[in-house]
Every structure is written in C-alpha cells, then in structure tokens.
Residue frames relative to the residue before (quaternion, step in Angstrom):
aa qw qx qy qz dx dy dz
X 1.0000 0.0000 0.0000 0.0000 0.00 0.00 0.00
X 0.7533 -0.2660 0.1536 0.5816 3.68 -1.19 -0.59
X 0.3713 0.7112 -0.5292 0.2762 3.82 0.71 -0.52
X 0.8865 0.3361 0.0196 0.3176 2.95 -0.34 -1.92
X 0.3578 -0.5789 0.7011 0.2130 3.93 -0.77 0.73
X 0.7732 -0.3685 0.4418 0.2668 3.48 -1.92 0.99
X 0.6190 0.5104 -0.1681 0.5728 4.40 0.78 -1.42
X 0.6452 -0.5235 0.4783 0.2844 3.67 0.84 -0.95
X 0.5629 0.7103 -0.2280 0.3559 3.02 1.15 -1.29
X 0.2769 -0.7325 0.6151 0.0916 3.87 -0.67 0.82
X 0.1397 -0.7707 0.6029 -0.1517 2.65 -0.46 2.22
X 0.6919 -0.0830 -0.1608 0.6989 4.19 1.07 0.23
X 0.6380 -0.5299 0.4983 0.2526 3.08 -1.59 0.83
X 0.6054 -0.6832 0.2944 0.2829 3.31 -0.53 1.17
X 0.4788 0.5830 -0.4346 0.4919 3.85 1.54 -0.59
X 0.7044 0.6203 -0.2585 0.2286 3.35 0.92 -1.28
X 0.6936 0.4888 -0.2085 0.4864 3.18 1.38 -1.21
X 0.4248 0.7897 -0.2318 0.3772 3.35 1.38 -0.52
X 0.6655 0.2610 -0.1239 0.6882 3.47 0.65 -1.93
X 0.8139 0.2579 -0.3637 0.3725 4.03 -0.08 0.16
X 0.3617 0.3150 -0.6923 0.5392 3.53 0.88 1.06
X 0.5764 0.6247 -0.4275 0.3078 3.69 0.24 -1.33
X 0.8096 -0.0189 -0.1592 0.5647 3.82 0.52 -0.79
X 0.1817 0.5561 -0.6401 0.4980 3.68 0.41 1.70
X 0.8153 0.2787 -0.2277 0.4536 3.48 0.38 -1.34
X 0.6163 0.5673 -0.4271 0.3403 3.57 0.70 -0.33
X 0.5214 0.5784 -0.3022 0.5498 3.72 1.67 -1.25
X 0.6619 0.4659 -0.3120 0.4974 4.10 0.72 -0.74
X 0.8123 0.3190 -0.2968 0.3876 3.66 0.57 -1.02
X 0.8560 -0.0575 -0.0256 0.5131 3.50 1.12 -0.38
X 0.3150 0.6138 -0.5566 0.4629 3.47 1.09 1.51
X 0.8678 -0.0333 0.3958 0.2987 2.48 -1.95 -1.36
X 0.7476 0.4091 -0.1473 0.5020 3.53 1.11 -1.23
X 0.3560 0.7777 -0.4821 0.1900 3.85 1.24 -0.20
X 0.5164 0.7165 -0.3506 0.3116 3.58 1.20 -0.84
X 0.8211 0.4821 0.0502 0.3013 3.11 1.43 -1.20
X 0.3641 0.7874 -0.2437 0.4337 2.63 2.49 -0.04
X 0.0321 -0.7243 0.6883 0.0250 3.92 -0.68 0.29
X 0.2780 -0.7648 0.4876 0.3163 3.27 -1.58 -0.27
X 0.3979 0.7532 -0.3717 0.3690 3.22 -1.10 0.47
X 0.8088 0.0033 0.0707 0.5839 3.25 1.14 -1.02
X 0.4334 -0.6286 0.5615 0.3189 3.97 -0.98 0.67
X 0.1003 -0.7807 0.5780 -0.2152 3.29 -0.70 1.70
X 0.0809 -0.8304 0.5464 -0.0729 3.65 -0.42 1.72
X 0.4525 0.7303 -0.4729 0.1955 3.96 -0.55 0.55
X 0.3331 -0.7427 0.5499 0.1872 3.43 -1.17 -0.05
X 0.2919 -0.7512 0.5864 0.0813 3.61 -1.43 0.77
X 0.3594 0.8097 -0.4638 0.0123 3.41 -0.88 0.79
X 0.3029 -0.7159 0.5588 0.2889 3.99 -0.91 -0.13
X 0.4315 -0.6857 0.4596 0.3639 3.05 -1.70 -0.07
X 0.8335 -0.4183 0.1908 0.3064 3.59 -0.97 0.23
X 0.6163 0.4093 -0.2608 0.6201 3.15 1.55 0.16
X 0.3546 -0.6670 0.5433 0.3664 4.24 1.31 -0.05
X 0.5256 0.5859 -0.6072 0.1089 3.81 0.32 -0.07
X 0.7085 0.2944 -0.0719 0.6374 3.82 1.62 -0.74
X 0.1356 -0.7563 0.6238 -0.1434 3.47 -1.56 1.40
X 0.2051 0.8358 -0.5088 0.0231 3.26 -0.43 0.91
X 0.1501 -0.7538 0.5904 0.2465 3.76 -1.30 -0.04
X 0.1923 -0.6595 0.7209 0.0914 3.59 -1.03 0.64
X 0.2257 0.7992 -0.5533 0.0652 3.15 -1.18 0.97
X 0.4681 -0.6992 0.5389 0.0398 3.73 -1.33 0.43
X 0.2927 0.5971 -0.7449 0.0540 3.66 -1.21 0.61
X 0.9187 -0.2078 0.1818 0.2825 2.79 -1.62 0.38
X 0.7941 0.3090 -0.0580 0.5201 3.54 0.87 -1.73
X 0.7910 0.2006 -0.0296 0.5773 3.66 1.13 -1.12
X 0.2242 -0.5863 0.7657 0.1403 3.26 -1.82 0.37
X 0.3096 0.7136 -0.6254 0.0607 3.42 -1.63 0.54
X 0.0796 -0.6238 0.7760 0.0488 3.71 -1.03 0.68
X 0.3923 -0.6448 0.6389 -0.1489 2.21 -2.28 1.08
X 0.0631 -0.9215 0.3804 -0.0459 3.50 -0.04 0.60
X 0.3952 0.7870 -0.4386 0.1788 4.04 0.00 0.55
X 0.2385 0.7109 -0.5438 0.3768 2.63 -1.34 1.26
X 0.7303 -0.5455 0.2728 0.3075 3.88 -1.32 0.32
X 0.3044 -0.5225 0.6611 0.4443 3.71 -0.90 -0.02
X 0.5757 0.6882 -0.2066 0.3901 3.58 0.57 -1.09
X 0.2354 -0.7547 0.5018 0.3511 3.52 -0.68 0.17
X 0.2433 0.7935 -0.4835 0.2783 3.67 0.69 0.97
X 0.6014 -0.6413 0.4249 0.2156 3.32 -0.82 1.21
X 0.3810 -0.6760 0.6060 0.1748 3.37 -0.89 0.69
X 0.1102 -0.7582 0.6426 0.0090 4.18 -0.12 0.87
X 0.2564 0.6652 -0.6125 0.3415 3.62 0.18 1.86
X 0.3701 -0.6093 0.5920 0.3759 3.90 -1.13 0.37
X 0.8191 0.1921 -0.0444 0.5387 3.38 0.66 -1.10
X 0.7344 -0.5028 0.3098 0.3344 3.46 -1.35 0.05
X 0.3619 -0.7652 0.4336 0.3089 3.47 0.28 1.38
X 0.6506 0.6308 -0.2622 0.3318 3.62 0.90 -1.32
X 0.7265 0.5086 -0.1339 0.4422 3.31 0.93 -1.18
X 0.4391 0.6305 -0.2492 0.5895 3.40 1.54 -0.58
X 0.8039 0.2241 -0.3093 0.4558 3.34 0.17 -1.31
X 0.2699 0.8302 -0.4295 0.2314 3.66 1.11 -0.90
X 0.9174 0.1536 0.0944 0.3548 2.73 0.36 -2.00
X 0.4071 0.5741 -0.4533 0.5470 3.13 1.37 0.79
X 0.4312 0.6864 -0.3572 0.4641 3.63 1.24 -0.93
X 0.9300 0.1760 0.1575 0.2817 2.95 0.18 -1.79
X 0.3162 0.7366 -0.3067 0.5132 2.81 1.83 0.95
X 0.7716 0.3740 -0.0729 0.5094 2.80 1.03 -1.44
X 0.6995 0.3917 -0.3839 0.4581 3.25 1.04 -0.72
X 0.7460 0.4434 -0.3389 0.3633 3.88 0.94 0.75
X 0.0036 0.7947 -0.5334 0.2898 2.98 2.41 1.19
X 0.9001 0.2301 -0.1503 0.3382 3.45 -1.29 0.29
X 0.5151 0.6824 -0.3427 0.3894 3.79 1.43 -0.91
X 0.6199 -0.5991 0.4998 0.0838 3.32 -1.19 0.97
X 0.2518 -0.7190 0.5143 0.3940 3.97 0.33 0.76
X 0.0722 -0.6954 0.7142 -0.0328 3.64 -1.51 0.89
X 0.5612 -0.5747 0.5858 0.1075 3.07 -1.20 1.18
X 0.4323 -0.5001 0.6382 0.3947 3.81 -1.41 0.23
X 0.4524 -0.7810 0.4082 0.1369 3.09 -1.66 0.03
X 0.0927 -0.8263 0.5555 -0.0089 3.52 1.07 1.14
C-alpha cells in the first residue's frame, strides 16, 4: 500500500498511510472529492484548483488503481465548470476500468 516504496523500503510508517487513506476516503464520500465516488469499490482521493479556477484536478486511489486527472488552461483563463470537471472525468476513467473487478478493501 502507501507504506512501502516499489525496493520495499518504508517510505511512511504504516499508521501514517492509514489515517490518510482514512481521510482520502472521507474527502471522496462526503467532501470535495464526492463527484468521484462510484459504487462497487472503496475509493480514497482528493480534488482541487488553484486560486485563480484556471486549473482543476483530482488524484485518486482504490485498491487496484491509481490515477489523477488534471484540466485546465496553459493560459490564465478561468475554467467556467459548476463542479470539478477533473473529478467527473476521474471517475468515469475509473469506473469502467473496474467493470468486472471484485470489491477489495484497502489494506491496513
């Protein structure tokens, strides 16, 4: 899981990674990140922009996949969305690519 570096190598102490899926999944089920929620599968991440709306992104996590998402201007031009465009797509992305997948728990 988030513990552990590709080599093995313990890159956050395993409590650590814990409390930040723990509030990953809380920002997804009833934050900022809710856009991005599907069912089926236990789904940790976060959505945000930058202080001008010209860029919007979501990073998320389940069990099997990672993927962020990222949209927005080279430009400094506002992005004219109600909701997070990113997160929206996020989870269409990743909806589909977990058509058929077995529900899986994080790993604590």
């Amino acid at each position: 899981m988030l513990s552990r570096a590709s080599d093995g190598k313990a890159v956050l102490k395993e409590s650590t990674a814990n409390l930040m899926t723990d509030m990953l999944q809380e920002a997804v089920s009833s934050g900022t990140g809710n856009i991005a929620s599907f069912a089926g599968q236990e789904i940790a991440g976060n959505s945000g922009s930058n202080t001008i709306k010209s860029d919007q992104w979501f990073v998320g996590y389940t069990p099997y996949y990672t993927a962020a998402v990222w949209s927005g201007f080279d430009t400094h031009e506002q992005v004219n969305a109600q909701v997070n465009f990113s997160a929206s797509l996020w989870k269409q992305v990743m909806e589909r690519a977990h058509e058929g997948l077995a529900y899986k728990s994080f790993t604590r």
